[in-house]
C-alpha positions in Angstrom: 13.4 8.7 55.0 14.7 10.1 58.0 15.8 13.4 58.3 19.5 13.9 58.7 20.2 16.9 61.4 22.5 19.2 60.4 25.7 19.1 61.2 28.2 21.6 62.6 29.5 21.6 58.7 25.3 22.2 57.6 23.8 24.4 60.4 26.5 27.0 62.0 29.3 26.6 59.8 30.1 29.2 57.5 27.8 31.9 56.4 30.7 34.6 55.3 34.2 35.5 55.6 35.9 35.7 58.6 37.1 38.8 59.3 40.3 40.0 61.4 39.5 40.5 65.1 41.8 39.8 67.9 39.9 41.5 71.2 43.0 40.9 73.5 46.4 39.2 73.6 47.5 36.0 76.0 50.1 36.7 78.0 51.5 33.9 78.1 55.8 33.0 78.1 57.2 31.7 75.4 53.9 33.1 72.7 54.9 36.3 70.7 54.9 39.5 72.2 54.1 41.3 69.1 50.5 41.0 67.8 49.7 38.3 65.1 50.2 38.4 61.9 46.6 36.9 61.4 43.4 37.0 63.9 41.2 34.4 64.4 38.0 35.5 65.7 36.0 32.4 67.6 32.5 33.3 66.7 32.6 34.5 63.1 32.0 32.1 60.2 34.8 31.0 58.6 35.2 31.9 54.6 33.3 29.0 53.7 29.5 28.5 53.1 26.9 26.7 55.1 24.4 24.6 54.3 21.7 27.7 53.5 19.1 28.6 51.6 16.3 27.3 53.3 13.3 29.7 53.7 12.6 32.8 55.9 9.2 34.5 55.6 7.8 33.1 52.8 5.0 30.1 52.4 4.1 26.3 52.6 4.2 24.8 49.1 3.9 21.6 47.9 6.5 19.4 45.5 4.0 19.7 42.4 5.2 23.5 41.9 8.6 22.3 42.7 8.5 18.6 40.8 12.6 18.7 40.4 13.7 19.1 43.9 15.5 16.8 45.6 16.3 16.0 49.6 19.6 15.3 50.2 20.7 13.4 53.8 24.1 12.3 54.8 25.3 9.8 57.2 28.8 11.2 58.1 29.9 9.0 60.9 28.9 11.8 63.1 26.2 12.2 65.7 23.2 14.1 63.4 24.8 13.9 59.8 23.6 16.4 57.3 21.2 18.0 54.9 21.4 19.6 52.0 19.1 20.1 49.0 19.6 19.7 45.2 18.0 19.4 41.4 17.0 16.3 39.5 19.0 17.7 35.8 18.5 14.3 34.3 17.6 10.7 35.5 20.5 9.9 37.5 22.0 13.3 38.1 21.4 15.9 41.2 23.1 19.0 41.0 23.6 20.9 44.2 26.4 22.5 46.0 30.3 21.4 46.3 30.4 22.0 50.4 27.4 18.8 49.7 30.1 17.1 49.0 33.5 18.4 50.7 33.5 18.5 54.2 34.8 21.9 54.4 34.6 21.9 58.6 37.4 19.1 58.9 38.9 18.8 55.6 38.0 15.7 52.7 35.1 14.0 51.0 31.9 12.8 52.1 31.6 9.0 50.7 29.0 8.8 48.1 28.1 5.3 49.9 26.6 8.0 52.9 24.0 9.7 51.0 20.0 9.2 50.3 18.2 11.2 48.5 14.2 11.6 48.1 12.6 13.2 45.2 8.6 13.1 44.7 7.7 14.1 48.3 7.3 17.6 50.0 8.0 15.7 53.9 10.9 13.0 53.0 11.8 13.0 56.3 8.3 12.3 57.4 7.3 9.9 54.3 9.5 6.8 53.7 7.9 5.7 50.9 9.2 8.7 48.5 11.4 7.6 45.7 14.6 7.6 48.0 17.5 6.4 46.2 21.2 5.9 47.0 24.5 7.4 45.2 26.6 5.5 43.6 29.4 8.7 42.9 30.1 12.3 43.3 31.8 15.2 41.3 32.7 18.3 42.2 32.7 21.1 40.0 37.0 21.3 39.4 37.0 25.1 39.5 35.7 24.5 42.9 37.9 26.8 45.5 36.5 25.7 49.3 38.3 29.2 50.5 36.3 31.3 49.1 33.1 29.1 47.9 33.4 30.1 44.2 32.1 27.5 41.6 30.6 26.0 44.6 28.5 23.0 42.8 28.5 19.1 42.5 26.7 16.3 41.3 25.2 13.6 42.6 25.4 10.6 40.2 21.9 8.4 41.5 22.3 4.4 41.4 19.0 4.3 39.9 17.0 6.3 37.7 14.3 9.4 39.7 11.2 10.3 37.9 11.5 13.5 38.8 11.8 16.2 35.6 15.0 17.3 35.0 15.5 21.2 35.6 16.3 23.3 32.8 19.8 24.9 33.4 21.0 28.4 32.4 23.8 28.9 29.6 25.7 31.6 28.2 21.9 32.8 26.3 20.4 33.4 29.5 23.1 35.9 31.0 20.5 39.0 31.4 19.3 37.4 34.2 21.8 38.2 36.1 22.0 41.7 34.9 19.4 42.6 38.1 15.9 42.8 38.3 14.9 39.1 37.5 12.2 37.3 39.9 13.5 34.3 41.6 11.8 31.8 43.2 14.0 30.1 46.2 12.7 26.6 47.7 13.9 24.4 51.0 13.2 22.4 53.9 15.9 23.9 55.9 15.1 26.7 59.0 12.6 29.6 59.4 14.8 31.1 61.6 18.9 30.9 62.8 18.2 29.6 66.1 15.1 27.0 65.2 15.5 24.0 66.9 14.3 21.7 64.2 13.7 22.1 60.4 9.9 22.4 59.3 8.0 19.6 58.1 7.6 20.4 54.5 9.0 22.2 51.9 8.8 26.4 51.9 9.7 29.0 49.4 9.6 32.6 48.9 10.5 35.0 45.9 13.5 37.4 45.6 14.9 39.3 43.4 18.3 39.5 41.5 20.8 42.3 42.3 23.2 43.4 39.6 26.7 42.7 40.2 27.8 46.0 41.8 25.0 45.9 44.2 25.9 42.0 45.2 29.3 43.7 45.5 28.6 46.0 47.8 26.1 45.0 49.9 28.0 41.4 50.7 31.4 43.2 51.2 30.8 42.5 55.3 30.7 39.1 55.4 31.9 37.8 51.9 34.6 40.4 50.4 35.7 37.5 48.0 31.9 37.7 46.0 33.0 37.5 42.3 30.3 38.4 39.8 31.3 36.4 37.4 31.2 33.5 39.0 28.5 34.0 41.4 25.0 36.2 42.0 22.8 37.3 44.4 19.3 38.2 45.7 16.7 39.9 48.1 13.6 40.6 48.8 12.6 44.2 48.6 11.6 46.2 49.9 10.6 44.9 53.5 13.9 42.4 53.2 11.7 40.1 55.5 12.6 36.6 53.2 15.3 34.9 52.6 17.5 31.5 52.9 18.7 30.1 56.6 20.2 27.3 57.1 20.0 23.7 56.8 19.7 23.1 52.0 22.6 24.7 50.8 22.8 23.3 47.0 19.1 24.0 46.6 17.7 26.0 42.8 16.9 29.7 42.1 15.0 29.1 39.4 13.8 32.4 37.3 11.9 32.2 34.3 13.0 32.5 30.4 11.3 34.9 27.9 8.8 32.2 27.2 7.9 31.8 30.8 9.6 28.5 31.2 11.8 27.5 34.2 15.5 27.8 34.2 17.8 27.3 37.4 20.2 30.4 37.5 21.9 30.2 40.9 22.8 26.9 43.7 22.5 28.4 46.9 25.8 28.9 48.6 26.1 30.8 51.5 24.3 34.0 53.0 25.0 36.4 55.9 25.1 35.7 59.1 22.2 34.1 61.2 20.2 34.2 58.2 19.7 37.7 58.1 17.1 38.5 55.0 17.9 42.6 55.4 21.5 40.8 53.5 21.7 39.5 50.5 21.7 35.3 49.6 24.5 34.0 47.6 24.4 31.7 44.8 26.8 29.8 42.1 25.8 31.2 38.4 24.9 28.3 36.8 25.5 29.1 33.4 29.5 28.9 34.8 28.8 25.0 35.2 26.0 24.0 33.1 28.3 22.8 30.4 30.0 20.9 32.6 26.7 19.4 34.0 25.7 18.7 30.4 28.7 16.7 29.6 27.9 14.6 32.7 24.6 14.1 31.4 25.8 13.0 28.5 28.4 10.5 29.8 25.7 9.0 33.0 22.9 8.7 30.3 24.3 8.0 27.4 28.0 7.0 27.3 29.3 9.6 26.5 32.7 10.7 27.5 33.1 12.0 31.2 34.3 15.4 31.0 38.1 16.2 30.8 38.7 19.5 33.1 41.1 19.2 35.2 41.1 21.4 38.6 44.1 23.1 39.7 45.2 24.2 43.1 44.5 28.0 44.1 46.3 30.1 45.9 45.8 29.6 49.3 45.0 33.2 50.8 45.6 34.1 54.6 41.7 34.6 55.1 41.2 31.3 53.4 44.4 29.5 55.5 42.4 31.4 58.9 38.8 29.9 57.8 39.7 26.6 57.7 41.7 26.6 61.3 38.6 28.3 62.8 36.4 25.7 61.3 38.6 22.4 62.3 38.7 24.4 66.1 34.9 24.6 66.3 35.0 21.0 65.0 37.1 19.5 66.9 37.1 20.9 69.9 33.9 23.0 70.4 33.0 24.9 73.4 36.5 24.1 74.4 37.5 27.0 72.0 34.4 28.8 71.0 34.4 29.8 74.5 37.9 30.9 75.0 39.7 33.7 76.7 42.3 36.0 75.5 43.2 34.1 72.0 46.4 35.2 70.9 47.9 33.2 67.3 49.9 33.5 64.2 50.1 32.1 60.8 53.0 31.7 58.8 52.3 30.0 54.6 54.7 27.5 54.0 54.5 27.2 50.6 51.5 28.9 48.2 49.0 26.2 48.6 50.2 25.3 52.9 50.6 27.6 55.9 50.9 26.6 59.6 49.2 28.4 62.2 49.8 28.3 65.8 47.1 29.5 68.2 47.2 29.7 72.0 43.7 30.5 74.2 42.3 30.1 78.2 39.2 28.0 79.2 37.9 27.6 82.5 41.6 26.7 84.3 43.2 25.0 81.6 45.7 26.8 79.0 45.2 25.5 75.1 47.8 25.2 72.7 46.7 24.4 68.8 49.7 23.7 66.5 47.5 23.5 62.9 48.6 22.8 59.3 46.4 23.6 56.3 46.8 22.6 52.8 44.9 22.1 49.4 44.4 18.7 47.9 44.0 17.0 44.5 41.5 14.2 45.5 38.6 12.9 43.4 39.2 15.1 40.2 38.4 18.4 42.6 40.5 20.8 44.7 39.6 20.3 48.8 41.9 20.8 52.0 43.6 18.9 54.8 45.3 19.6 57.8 47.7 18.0 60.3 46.9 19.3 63.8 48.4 18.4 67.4 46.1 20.4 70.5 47.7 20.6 74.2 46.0 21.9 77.1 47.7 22.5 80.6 46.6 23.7 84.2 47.2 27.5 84.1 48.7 27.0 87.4 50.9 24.8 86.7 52.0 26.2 83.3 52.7 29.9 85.4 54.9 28.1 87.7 58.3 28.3 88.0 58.8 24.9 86.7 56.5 25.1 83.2 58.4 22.2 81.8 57.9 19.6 84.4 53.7 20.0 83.7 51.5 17.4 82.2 50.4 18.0 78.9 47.3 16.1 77.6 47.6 15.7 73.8 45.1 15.1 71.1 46.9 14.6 67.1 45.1 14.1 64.1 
């Protein structure tokens, strides 16, 4: 099968929160004097996860000592797709992570019809003749929130069945694992390092270790101040913090071991800190949140069953969460264009709890840029994602400091 590149979405998109920084205001007529009632800042992740938990440090291994995983690619309609990674839980079902499935750069649903996925093989980008099957649907967890990446997991419904053995998923009787301390094995085919050029050729994975709740607390408040222990966990690797997840297989298992020494999947990797550091802790979806949820899709795919009835509702839809998703459809949409801009000046005013319009204004090169952005949560699919509504002008500076501002030529771009 071959590889799918990462896309913005999978390899720089969101590894944290963003946090308020505004280094310098536009002065530009007709743009609020005051400063803004929200910052955007254009390098910072937004408050969404990445595609992570690939492996730093750590070794070469082969799919034997990890017989359940499963290589997930994505034809998007973009240039390089996406990768993420996931679990064979039963014959026809992949868990992995909800952002798998949401695109959470530009808002909506990746079509099931877009994905492969290759279990059996240690290089499926390499090896076409894996077991690569196609998807026939998708569900996203519905207490999914894609501000702030909590309950961040999905499955993958297969059209045909993998050999793979299921994984073992944690329930309610496994919660002293996440009381600290546990060993956890991590696995992936994403990068050894943030600025790699290219994924390695087989699967890698390295051991951690499971903070408490406090400590996961605490040590992600930088880059994740939304980290809820009872919906997620976290790890490291002491005490040389010299392994850890990168990007390119967000949705991919920590798997720690029961009292009898068997297997169990704890966490789906979710996001991490910023370019990958490993001296930070990795971040991952408790499974024993979802894993009744999975088993009642196991039940229905396998053996008719009823599909589950949870229903998602809409959160609230925070400022940092509202500032996130702007930042994310900017780098998106318009790339360099506003990742390399001067002077960024904006505001954000919530329309209603679950909408807020935001109106940015930046320099590049000779040109003045104007961003007009609505965001909004959606009901779509049985799961909560987001939308916007956007309009972008850009102007000669020149021409827009004249004396005449009106009678200048605005190029436009809607969506």
């Amino acid at each position: 099968m071959k590889s799918g590149s990462s896309s913005a979405r999978k390899r720089s998109a969101a590894l944290g929160t963003v946090s308020a920084l505004l280094l310098g205001l536009l002065a530009l007529p007709g743009l609020a004097t005051a400063a803004p009632a929200w910052s955007f800042n254009t390098t910072a992740a937004p408050p969404s996860p990445s595609a992570h938990a690939s492996i730093i440090g750590g070794d070469v291994t082969t799919i034997d000592a990890f017989p359940s995983l499963a290589y997930i690619a994505a034809e998007t309609g973009k240039e390089t797709g996406f990768a993420c990674t996931g679990t064979v839980i039963a014959p026809r079902l992949v868990l992995t992570a909800a952002h798998c499935v949401e695109d959470l750069d530009a808002g909506g649903f990746t079509s099931a019809g877009d994905y492969a996925v290759a279990t059996g093989r240690a290089t499926p980008h390499q090896d076409a003749t894996g077991n690569v099957l196609r998807v026939s649907e998708t569900h996203v967890f519905p207490g999914f929130d894609p501000g702030n990446a909590h309950s961040d997991a999905a499955l993958l419904v297969l059209s045909s069945p993998s050999p793979a053995p299921p994984m073992p998923l944690a329930t309610a009787a496994d919660s002293a694992l996440y009381n600290g301390g546990a060993p956890v094995l991590l696995a992936g085919w994403g990068l050894t390092k943030a600025n790699a050029r290219s994924a390695p050729e087989t699967l890698r994975t390295t051991s951690t270790v499971v903070l408490n709740g406090a400590s996961c607390k605490r040590q992600t408040r930088a880059f994740n101040p939304s980290f809820s222990s009872a919906l997620q966990t976290c790890t490291t690797d002491p005490p040389d913090h010299k392994n850890g997840g990168c990007f390119g297989d967000s949705g991919g298992p920590a798997i720690a071991q029961r009292a009898d020494g068997s297997p169990v999947e704890i966490g789906i990797t979710s996001t991490g800190a910023p370019n990958c550091s490993t001296k930070l802790p990795n971040i991952f979806t408790r499974v024993d949140t979802v894993s009744t949820w999975a088993a009642e899709w196991i039940a229905a795919i396998e053996t008719g069953a009823p599909a589950p009835t949870l229903k998602p509702r809409l959160p609230r839809l925070t400022p940092e969460s509202a500032q996130g998703f702007v930042g994310s459809l900017l780098r998106t949409e318009l790339g360099n264009l506003f990742l390399q801009s001067r002077g960024l000046q904006g505001r954000c005013n919530r329309l209603s709890s679950v909408r807020a319009k935001c109106e940015l204004a930046w320099l590049h090169g000779s040109k003045v840029y104007f961003a007009d952005v609505t965001v909004f949560y959606v009901l779509e699919n049985n799961a909560v994602g987001w939308g916007n509504h956007f309009v972008f002008r850009r102007v000669s500076t020149r021409c827009y400091t004249s004396n005449h501002p009106q009678s200048c030529h605005y190029q436009t771009k809607r969506g």
